[in-house]
N, C-alpha and C positions, 0 to 999 in steps of 0.2 A: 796434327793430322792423326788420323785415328790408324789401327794398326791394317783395320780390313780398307783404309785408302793408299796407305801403303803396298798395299798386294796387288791393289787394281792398277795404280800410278808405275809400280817396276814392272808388273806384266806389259803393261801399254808400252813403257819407253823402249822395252827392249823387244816388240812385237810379238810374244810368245800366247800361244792357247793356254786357258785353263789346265789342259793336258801336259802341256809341254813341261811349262815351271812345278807341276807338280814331279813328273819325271825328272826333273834337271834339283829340287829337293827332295828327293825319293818320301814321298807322302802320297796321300789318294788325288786323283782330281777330286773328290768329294771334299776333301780337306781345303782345299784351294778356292771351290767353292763357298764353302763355309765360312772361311776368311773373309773372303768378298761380301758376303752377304751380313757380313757382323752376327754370325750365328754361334759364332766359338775363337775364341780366343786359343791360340794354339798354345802346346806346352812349351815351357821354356829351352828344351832343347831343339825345339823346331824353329822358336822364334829366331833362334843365333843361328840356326842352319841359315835364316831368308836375308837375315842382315846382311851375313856374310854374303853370300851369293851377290846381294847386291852390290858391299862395296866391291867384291869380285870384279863386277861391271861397271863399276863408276858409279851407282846411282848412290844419291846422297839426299835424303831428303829435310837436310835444314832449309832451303832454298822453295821449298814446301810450305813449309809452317806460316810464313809471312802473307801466303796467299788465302 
């Protein structure tokens, strides 16, 4: 699973705007956008800001990859 499907799949599970998860990883909603749109790859301290976050909430995406 690619990283910008990862951002759209956590966003989804956990119902958040664009806005929201970019406020809840202190980055831009542009960044978040970006993500999504496979326009940039984020920096690597941003990437472990999202992972966290996620396992924060449970989301785990091996269960992902198989689909």
């Amino acid at each position: 699973m690619k990283f910008s499907e990862q951002v759209k799949y956590a966003r989804m599970k956990l119902l958040l705007t664009q806005e929201a998860l970019a406020k809840e990883l202190g980055v831009s909603y542009a960044t978040i956008c970006r993500w999504e749109k496979d326009n940039r790859e984020p920096q690597i301290v941003s990437q472990g800001k999202f992972y966290a976050f996620c396992e924060s909430k449970g989301i785990t995406f091996e269960e992902q990859i198989e689909k």
